[in-house]
C-alpha positions in Angstrom: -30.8 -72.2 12.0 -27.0 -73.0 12.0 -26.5 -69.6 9.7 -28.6 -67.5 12.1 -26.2 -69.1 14.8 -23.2 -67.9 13.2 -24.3 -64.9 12.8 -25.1 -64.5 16.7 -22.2 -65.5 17.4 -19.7 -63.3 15.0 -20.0 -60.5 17.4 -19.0 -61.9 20.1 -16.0 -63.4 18.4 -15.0 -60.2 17.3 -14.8 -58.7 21.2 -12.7 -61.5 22.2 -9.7 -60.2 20.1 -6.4 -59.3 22.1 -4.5 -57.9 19.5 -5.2 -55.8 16.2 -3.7 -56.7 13.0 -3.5 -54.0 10.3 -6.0 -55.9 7.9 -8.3 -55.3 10.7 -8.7 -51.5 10.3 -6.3 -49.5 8.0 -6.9 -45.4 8.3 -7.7 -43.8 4.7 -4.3 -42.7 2.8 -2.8 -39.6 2.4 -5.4 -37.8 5.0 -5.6 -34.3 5.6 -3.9 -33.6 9.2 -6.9 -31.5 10.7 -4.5 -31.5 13.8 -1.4 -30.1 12.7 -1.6 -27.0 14.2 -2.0 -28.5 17.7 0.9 -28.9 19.7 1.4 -32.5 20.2 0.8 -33.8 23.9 3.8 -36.0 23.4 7.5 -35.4 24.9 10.3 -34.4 22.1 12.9 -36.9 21.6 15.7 -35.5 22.2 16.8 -37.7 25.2 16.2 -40.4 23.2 20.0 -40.7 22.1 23.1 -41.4 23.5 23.4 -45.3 22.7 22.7 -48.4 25.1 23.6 -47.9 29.0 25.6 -50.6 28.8 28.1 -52.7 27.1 28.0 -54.6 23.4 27.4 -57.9 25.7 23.1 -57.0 25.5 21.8 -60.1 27.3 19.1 -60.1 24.3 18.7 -59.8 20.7 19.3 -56.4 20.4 16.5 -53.6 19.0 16.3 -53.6 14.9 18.7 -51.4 13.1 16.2 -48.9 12.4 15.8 -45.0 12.7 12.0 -43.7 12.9 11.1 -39.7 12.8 9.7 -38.6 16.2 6.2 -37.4 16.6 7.1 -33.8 17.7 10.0 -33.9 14.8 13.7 -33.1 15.1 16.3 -35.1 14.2 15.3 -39.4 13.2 16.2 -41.5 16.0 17.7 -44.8 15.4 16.5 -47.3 18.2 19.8 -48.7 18.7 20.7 -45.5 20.0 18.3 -45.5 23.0 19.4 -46.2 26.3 17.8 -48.7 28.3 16.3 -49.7 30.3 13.0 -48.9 28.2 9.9 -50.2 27.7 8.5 -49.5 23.9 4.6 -49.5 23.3 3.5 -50.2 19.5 0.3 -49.1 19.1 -2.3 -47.8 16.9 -5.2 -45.5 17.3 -7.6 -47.7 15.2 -6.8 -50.7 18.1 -8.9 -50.7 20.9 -6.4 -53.2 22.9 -3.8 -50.2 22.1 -6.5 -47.8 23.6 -7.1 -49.3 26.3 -3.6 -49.5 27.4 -2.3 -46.5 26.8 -2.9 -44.8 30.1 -1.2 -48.1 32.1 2.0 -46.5 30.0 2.0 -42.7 30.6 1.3 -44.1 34.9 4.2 -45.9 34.1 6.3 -43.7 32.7 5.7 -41.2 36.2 5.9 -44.2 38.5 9.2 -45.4 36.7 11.0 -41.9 36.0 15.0 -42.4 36.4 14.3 -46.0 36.4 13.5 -46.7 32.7 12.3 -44.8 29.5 8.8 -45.7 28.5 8.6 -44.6 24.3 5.6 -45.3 22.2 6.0 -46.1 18.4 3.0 -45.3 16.5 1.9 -48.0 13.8 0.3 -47.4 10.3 -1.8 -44.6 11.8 -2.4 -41.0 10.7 -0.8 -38.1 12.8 -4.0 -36.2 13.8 -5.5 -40.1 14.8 -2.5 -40.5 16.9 -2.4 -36.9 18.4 -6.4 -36.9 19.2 -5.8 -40.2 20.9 -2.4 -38.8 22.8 -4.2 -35.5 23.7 -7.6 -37.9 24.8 -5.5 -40.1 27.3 -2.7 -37.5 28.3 0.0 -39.6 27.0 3.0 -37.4 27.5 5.9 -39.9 26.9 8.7 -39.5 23.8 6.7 -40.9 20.8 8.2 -42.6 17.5 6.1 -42.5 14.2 6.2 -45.5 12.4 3.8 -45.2 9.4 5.0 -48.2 7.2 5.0 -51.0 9.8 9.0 -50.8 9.6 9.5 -51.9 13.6 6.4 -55.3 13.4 8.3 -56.1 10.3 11.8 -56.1 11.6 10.4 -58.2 14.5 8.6 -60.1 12.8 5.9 -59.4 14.2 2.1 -58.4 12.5 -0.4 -57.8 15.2 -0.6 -54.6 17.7 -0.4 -53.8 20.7 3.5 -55.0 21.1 5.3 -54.2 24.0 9.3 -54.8 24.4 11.2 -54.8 27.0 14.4 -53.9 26.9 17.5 -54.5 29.4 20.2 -51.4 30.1 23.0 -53.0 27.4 20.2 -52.6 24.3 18.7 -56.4 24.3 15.7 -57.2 23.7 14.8 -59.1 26.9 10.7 -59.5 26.1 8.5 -59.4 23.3 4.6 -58.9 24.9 1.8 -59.4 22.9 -0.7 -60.9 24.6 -3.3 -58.0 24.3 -4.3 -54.8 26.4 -1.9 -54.7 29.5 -3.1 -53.1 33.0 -0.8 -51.4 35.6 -0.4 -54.3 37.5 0.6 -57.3 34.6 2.9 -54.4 33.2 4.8 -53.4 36.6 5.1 -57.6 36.7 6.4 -57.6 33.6 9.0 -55.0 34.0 10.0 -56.8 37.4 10.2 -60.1 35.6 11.9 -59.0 32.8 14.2 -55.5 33.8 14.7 -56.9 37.3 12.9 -53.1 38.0 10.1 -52.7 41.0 7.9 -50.4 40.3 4.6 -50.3 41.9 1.4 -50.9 40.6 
């Protein structure tokens, strides 16, 4: 009886989750990009650089010393290059929290233009998983490709979704990973955070 219980229960357990870890789901490796001759949905990253708005004093830890490729390609951009303010999604296809999500970002991203940069990293994902997902939801913000996990380690970090907020001087003022975030908890988190109003 206790044994059929558990097994009831599993389920339901398992739809309670708010965040994915990689041991969770893990795409096969070295897959054949069905996608690749798609044009990616995403933005290029080329106004991605330029270095922090403000000065070396970043109220925050700043963002890891790390430079990721960009989804569309061009040249690697180190995220200690990008001016804030910016709010970065880490996300995954295989995540359903990170799926769920991903629309609150690209309404933010219109709602908030010349206010803050929204920019998506892509975690331990494959390219045409990541593209079908961006082309599914219409996610048109710059997007980083992170296939090794790089940016969760250097914040040491292991579960997805992660958002971060960061001020205009490069610091890391917020690290959110409390699950799949909706228009409203992520305008009153940039409020809270980037002392930026943006409506729900």
């Amino acid at each position: 009886m206790i044994r059929r219980l558990a097994l009831l229960t599993l389920p339901l357990l398992l739809l309670t989750t708010t965040a994915c870890t990689a041991d969770t789901e893990t795409p096969a490796p070295n897959r054949q990009d069905a996608v690749a001759a798609r044009p990616s949905p995403f933005q290029d990253c080329a106004g991605l650089t330029g270095g922090p708005a403000g000065t070396d004093d970043a109220a925050g830890d700043p963002l890891p010393e790390l430079t990721l490729t960009c989804f569309t390609g061009g040249a690697p951009v180190s995220l200690r290059d990008i001016p804030g303010p910016a709010v970065i999604n880490v996300w995954a296809s295989w995540c359903p929290p990170c799926r769920k999500e991903l629309p609150a970002f690209q309404r933010l991203s219109e709602r908030a233009e010349g206010q803050l940069r929204v920019i998506g990293v892509n975690s331990r994902d494959s390219r045409s998983a990541a593209q079908s997902i961006g082309e599914d939801f219409d996610v048109r913000f710059p997007m980083l490709f992170d296939q090794g996990e790089a940016m969760q380690r250097a914040l040491r970090r292991n579960a997805v979704p992660l958002t971060i907020f960061v001020d205009a001087q490069g610091g890391i003022r917020h690290i959110d990973s409390s699950g799949a975030l909706d228009d409203t908890r992520l305008s009153g988190l940039v409020q809270q955070h980037l002392d930026i109003s943006v409506p729900a």
